[in-house]
Structures are given as C-alpha cells and as structure tokens.
C-alpha positions as CSV (number, residue, x, y, z in Angstrom):
1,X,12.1,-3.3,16.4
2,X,12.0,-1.4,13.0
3,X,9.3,-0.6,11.2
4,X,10.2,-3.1,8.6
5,X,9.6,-5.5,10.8
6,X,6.2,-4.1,12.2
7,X,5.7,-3.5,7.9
8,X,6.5,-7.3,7.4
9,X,4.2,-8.3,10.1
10,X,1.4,-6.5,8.9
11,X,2.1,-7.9,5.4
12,X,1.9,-11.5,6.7
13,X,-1.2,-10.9,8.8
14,X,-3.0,-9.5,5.5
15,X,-2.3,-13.0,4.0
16,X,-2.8,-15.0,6.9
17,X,-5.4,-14.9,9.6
18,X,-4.1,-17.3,12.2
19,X,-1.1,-15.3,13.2
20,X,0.8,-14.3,16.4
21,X,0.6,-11.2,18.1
22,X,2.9,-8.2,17.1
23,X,6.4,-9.0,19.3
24,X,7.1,-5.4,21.0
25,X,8.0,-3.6,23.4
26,X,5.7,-1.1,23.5
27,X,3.5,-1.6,20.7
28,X,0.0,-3.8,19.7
29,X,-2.6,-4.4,17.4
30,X,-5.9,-3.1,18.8
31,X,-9.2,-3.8,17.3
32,X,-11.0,-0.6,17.1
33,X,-13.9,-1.7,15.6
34,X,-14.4,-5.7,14.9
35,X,-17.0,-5.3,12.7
36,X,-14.5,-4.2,9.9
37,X,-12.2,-6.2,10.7
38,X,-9.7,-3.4,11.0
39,X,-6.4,-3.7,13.5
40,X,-4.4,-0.2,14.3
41,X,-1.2,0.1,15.8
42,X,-1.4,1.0,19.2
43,X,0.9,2.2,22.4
44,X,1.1,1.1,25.6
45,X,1.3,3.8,27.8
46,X,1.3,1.9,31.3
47,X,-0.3,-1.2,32.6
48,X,-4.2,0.3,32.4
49,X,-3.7,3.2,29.6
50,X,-2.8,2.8,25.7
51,X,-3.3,5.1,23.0
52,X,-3.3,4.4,19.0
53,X,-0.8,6.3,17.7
54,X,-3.3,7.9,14.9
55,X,-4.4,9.5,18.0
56,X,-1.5,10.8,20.0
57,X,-2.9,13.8,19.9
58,X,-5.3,12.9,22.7
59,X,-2.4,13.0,24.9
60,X,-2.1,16.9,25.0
61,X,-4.1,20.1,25.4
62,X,-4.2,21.7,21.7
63,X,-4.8,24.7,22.9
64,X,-1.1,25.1,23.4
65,X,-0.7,26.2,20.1
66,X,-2.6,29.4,20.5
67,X,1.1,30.8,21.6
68,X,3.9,29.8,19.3
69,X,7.4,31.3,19.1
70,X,9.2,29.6,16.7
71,X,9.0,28.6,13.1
72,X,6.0,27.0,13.8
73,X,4.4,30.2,13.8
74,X,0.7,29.6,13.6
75,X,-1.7,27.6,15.2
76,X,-2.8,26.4,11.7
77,X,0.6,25.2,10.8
78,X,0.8,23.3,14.4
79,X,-3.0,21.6,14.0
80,X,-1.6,20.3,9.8
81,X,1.5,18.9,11.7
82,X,-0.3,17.4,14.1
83,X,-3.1,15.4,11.5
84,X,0.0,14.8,9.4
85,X,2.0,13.1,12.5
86,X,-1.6,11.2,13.4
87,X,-2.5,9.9,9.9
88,X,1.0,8.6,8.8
89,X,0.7,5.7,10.7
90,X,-2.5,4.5,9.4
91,X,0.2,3.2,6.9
92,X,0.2,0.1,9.1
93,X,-3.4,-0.7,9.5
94,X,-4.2,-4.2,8.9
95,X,-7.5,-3.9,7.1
96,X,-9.3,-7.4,5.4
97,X,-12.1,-6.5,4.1
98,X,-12.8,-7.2,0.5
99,X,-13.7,-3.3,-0.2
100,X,-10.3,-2.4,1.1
101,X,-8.5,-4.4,-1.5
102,X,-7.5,-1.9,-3.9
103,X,-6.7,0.5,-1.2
104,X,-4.5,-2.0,0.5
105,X,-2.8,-3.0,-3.0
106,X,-2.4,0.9,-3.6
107,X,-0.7,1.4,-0.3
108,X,1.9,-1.5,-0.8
109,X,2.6,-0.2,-4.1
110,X,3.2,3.5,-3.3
111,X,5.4,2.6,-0.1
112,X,7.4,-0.1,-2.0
113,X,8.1,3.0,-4.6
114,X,8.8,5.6,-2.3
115,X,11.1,4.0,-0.3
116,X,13.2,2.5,-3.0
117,X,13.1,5.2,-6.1
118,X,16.5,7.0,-5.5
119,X,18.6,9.7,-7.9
120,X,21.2,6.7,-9.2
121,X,22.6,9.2,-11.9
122,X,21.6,7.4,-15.1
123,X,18.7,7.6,-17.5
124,X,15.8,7.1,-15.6
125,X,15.2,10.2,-12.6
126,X,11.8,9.5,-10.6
127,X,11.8,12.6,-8.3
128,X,8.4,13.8,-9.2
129,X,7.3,10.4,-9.7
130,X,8.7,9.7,-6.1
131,X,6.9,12.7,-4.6
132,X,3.6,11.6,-6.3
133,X,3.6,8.4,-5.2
134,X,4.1,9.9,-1.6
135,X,1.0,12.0,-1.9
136,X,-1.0,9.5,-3.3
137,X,-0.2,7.2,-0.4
138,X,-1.2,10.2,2.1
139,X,-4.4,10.7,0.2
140,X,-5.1,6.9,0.9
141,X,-4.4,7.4,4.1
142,X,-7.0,9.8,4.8
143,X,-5.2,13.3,4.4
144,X,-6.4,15.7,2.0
145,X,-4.1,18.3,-0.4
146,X,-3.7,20.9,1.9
147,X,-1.5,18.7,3.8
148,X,-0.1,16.7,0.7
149,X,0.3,19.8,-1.4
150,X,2.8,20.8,1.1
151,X,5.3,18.0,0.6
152,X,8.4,17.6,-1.3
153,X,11.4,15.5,-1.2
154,X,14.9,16.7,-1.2
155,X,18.1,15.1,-0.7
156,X,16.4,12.1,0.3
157,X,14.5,14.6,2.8
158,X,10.9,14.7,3.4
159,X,10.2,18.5,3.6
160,X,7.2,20.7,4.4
161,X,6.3,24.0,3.5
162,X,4.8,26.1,6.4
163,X,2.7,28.7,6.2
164,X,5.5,31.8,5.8
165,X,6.2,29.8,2.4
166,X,9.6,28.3,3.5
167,X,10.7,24.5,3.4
168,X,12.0,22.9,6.8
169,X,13.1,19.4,7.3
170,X,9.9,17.3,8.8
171,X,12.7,15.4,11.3
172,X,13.0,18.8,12.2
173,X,9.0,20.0,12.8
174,X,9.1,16.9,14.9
175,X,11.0,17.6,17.1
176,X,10.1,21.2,17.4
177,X,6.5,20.7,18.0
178,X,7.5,18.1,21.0
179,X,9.5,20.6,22.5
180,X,6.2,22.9,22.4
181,X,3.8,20.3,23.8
182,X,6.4,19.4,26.4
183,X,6.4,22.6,28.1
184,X,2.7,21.9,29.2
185,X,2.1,20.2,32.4
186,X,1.8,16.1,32.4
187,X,2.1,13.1,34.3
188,X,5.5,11.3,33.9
189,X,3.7,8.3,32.3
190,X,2.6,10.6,29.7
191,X,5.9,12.4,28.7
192,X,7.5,9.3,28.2
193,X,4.9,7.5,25.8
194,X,5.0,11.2,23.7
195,X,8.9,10.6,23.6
196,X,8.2,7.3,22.6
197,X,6.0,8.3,20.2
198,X,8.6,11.7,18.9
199,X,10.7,8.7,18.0
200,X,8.2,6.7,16.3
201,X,7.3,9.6,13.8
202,X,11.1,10.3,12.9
203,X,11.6,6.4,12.8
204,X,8.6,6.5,9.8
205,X,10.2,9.4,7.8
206,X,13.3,7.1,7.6
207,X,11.1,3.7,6.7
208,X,9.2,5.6,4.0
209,X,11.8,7.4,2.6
210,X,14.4,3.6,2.9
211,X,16.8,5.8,4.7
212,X,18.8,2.9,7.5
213,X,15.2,0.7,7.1
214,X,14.4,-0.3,3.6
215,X,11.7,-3.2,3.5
216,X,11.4,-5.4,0.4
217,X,9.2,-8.1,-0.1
218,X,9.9,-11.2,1.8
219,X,8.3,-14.1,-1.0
220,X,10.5,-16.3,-3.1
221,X,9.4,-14.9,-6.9
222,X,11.8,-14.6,-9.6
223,X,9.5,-11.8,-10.9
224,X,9.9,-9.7,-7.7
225,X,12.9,-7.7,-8.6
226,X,11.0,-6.4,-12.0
227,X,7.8,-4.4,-9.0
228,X,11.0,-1.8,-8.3
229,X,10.8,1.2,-10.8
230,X,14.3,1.6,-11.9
231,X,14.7,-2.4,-12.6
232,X,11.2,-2.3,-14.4
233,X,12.3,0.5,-16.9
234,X,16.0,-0.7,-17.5
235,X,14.4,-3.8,-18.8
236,X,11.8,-2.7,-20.8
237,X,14.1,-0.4,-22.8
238,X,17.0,-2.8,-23.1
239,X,14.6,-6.3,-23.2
240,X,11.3,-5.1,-24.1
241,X,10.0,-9.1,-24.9
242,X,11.5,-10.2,-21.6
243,X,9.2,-7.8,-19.6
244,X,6.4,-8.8,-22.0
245,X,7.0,-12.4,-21.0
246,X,6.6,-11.2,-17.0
247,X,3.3,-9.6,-18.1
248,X,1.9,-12.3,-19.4
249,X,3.6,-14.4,-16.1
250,X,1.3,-12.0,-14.3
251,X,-2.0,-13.5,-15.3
252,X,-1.0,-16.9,-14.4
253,X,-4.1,-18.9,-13.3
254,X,-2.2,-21.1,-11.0
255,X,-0.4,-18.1,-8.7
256,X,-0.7,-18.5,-5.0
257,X,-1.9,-15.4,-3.3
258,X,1.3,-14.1,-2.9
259,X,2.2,-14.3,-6.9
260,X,-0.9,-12.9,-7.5
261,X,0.2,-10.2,-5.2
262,X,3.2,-9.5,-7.0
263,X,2.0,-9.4,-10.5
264,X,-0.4,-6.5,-9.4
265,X,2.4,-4.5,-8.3
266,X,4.8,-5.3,-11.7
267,X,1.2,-4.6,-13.9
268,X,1.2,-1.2,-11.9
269,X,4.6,-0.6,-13.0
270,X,3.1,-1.1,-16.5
271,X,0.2,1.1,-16.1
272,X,2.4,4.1,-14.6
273,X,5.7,4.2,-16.4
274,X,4.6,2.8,-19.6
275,X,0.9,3.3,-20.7
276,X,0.2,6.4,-18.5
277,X,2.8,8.0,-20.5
278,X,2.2,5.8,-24.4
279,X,-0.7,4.1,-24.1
280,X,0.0,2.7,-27.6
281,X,2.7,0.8,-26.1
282,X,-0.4,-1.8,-25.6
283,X,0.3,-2.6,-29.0
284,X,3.2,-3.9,-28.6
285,X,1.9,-6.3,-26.2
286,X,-1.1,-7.2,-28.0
287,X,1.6,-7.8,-31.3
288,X,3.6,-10.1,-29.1
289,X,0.9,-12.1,-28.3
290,X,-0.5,-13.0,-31.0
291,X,0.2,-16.8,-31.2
292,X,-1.3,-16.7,-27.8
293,X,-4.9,-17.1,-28.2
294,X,-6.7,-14.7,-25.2
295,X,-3.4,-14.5,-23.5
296,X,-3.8,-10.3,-24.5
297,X,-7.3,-10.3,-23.4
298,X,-6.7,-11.1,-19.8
299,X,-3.4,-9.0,-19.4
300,X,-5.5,-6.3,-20.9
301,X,-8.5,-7.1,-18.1
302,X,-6.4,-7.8,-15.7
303,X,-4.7,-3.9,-15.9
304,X,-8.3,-2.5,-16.7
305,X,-9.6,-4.1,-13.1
306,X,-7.1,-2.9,-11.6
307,X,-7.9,0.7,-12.3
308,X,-4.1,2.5,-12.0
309,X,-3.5,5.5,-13.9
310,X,-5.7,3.5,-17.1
311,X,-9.1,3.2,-17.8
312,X,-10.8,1.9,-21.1
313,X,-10.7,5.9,-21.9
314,X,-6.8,5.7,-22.0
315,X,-6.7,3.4,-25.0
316,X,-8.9,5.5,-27.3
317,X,-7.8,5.2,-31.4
318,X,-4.6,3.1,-30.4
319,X,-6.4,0.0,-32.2
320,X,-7.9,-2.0,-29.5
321,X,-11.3,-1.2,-29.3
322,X,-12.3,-4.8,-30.4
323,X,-10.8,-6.2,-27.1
324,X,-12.3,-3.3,-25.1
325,X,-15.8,-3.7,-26.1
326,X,-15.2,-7.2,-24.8
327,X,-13.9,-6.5,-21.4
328,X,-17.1,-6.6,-18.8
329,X,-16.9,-4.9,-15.8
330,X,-14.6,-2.5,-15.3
C-alpha cells in the first residue's frame, strides 16, 4: 500500500468518525493517548510487539553513533537524522480536536504544494516557495530550524546538509544510517521491522516530494483544480475575474465540509501568491464586488481567520481600513 493511500485514509477519517480500520500489512492506527483524540501510525513488529514509527528509534542502542566512519561523521549529525526520520511521519497523525484545526488545514496545504509544485519551464518557478512550504510543514510537525534549515530541494531531491557543510541525497542518509544501526546486535524480529521501516522513510521522501505517489484530493469540486499553485497563478494572470468569482465561491454558506475544506486551501493560495507579495491586490477584489453587498466582507474575514501569511497588519494604507475595523476576532 502507498502512502497515498494511508494519506487518503487519514483524510477520510478527519471527516468521518465511523470509519474502518487502516487495511495493511504491517501497519495501524494506535491511540496513544484517547484523551486527545489523537491516532499515530504504528508498526507491527510480531504478534505481541509494535512500535509507532515516530519512535523507531526505540528499536536501537544510540549509543552506536559514538563511532561513525562514513559521511555521517558525527554523532550530532546521526541524532538530527534520527528526529528527522521520527518526526516525518507525524505527517499522518489523525488529530480531531478543535485546537488542531489550523494545524491540520496547514499540513494539508503544505503537502498538497510540496508534492505537486514542479520546474514546468514557464513563467511561474516555485523552488523556494517549494522548499518553504517543506519547512513549514516540518516545523508543524514538531521539528525545529536546525533540522529544517538544513533542507533543500534539488532535481526533485530532498537533500540535507551535514555537518562538514556538504549536501547528500536524504534516500541516501537513509540507507547509510541503517547500515550503521544494523551492525549492532538484534533479534531477527527486530531487523526486519527496521527494514520495514528503511523502506517506509524512502517510501515518504517519494510521497512528499510526488515522485511515483502523487495524492490529490479525492472530492468531486469543480474548484479543486484552482488549490494547485501553478493552476492558481495561470489563472489569475490570464482570468483575474474568474478566480475572483472562485473566491467569492469560497465563502459559500451552503458548502459541505469538504467544500469548505477546499476553499481554505484555494484562499491560502490567495494569501501566499497574491497578497503576501501585493497586498493591494485586495482591491481588486473589494472593486469586483461591489454590487455584492457584504460579499467582500466575508472573503476578507474569511482570509483574516484563517491567519496565512496575512494579518489585519498586511493591509495597512491599501484603503480598506473601514472593512478592517469591522472584522471581530481575528
């Protein structure tokens, strides 16, 4: 099973809460603690043993990095590898609570972009903005910058800068630190859930980078192809009224959940691409709806609660502090 699949199964388990177990082989859902609500992905390593896979470290000594002799040269670099291979897969916690919300929309967000923003040779290049989203999502996920900071993306490659300042391939780290921990001694049961899990962590570079597992959002919306980047920004420069139009679409009263789900990722798109980098493009939206009577209001509420890249602060002298002084809350 991919991770798409595991992705799409988490996705429908955040919108519904009578749902069937995960279908897999060798993985589950375990409830860590039910008082938040909160399911992890978790590996079964035989009939009486499982381990999450946010802590697979558990299954090794670390003091086995003390010796290295390779280009994982220091222990430091080893124990960074080792919280980045752990946290990664938080990526798939299923977490309901109403304080997670934002976090959860965040995380959809940044993996949707991630995996989908490529170099397609025209106008619009989103390497950095690619990269960014990437570190944004592993800040959500719990890791701090002097993991992140390390990151880049090349050539559709996740890399990571070590310590002696030089770039390797992260496929490769992987497989280089599980040649390491291998050579300590272990039970047979033990050595073949870390080679399950080796596979796991190269399997998520792939899914979050869209390389042979791209996911894309399984609901019936005519509006879903405008929460991809690329589609976004081609239409807004060659159709600007027609995106205004999926704006507005965005506030609809009447969405179901998912709808509503959507239209936060497409006024994300709005926040980042456009008013992060012009916030007086707001006027052009507030201009097109003026035989709309409060339509601007709740567009400009609805980005405002929200809270992506734009706060009240971000509009300052571009001629809409009459509708700010009248948004509450946020």
């Amino acid at each position: 099973m991919s991770f798409s699949k595991i992705y799409d199964y988490k996705l429908r388990a955040y919108f519904n809460e009578r749902i069937s177990d995960l279908s897999h082989e060798y993985l589950f859902y375990s409830y860590p603690d039910q008082e938040q609500n909160l399911r992890i992905l978790t590996l079964n390593i035989n009939e009486q043993d499982y381990v999450s896979l946010v802590r697979w470290h558990d299954l090794f000594d670390r003091s086995l990095f003390t010796k290295m002799d390779h280009v994982i040269r220091s222990e430091l670099d080893a124990e960074r590898l080792v919280r980045l291979l752990s946290f990664i897969f938080n990526v798939f916690d299923i977490h309901k609570d109403v304080a997670y919300r934002r976090k959860n929309l965040f995380c959809f967000y940044y993996q949707c972009q991630v995996s989908h923003l490529r170099e397609r040779g025209n106008e619009f290049t989103f390497a950095q903005d690619r990269l960014l989203f990437l570190q944004h999502l592993l800040f959500e996920l719990g890791l701090g910058d002097d993991i992140y900071d390390r990151l880049t993306i090349e050539n559709n490659r996740i890399m990571y800068r070590m310590e002696d300042a030089q770039y390797y391939d992260l496929h490769i780290l992987i497989n280089i630190l599980h040649e390491h921990i291998n050579k300590s001694k272990m039970d047979m049961d033990t050595q073949a859930a870390l080679e399950k899990i080796k596979f796991l962590q190269g399997q998520w570079v792939n899914f979050m980078l869209g390389s042979h597992d791209v996911y894309d959002f399984p609901f019936d919306d005519f509006n879903k192809p405008f929460v991809e980047a690329t589609m976004f920004m081609q239409a807004y420069k060659s159709n600007k009224n027609r995106v205004l139009e999926v704006l507005i679409d965005c506030i609809n009263e009447h969405q179901s959940p998912t709808e509503q789900f959507i239209s936060h990722l497409i006024l994300m798109n709005y926040s980042y691409f456009v008013l992060k980098r012009d916030p007086s493009e707001i006027t052009y939206l507030k201009l097109f709806c003026k035989k709309k009577p409060g339509v601007f209001m709740k567009v400009l509420t609805a980005l405002l609660d929200i809270r992506f890249f734009v706060d009240k602060s971000s509009f300052t002298n571009v001629g809409i502090d009459y509708y700010l002084s009248r948004v509450k809350g946020v």
